[in-house]
C-alpha positions in Angstrom: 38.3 -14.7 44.7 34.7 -14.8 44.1 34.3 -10.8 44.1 36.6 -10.9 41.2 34.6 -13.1 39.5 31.6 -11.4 40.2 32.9 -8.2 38.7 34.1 -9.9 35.5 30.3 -11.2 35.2 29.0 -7.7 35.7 31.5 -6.8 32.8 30.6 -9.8 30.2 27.0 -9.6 31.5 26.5 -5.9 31.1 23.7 -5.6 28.6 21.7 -8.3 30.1 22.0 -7.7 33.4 20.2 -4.0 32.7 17.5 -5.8 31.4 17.5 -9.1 33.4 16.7 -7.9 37.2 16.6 -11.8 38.4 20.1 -12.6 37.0 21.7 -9.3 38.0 20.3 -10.5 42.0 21.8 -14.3 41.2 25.0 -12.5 39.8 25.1 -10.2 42.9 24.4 -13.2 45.7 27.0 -15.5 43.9 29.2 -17.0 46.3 30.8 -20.0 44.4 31.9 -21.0 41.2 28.3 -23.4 40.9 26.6 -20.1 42.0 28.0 -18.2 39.0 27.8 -21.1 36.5 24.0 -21.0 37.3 24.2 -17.1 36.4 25.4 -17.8 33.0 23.2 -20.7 32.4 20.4 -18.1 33.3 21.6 -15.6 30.2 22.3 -18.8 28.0 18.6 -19.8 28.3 16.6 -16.0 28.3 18.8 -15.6 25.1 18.0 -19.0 23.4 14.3 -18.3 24.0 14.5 -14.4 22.7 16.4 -15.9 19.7 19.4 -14.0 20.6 22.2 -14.0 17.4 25.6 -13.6 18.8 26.9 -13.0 15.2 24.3 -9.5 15.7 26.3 -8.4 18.7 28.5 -5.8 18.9 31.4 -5.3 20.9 31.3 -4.0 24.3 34.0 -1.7 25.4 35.5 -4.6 27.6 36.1 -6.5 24.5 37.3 -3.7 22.7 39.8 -2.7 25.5 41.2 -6.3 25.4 41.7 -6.5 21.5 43.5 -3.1 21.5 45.5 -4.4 24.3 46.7 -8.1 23.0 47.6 -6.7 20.1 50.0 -4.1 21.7 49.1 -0.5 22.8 50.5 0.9 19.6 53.5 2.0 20.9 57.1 1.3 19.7 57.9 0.2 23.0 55.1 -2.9 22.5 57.0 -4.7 19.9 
C-alpha cells in the first residue's frame, strides 16, 4: 500500500528530503499514487532550477545494496 510507497520515496528521496522540508511534509502526507507523483515532480523541478547533474551523483547505499544483490550475493550457492 501507500506506506510502502512512502518508505521507498524516503529511500530514493533521501538526500533531498534532508534538505527539502516542504517535500519531505508532501512525502509524509501522501496518501495516493497522484499525491506521490506530485512529490517527485517537486524534486524534478528544485533540481532542474539548482542545475542538478545526475551524471554528478553518487550512489546511495540503497542503490548499492540493489546492484550487489541482482548480481548475486557472491556466494556459490547464487549461481
Amino acid at each position: 500500500g501507500m506506506k510502502c510507497v512512502r518508505a521507498h520515496l524516503h529511500r530514493f528521496l533521501h538526500r533531498d528530503l534532508q534538505f527539502h522540508v516542504n517535500v519531505r511534509d508532501a512525502v509524509v502526507r501522501t496518501l495516493t499514487m497522484e499525491e506521490a507523483q506530485k512529490a517527485v515532480d517537486m524534486v524534478k523541478e528544485i533540481q532542474e532550477r539548482e542545475g542538478h547533474v545526475v551524471d554528478d551523483e553518487k550512489l546511495s547505499w540503497y542503490v548499492r545494496h540493489r546492484r550487489e544483490w541482482q548480481g548475486g550475493w557472491g556466494g556459490e550457492d547464487d549461481a
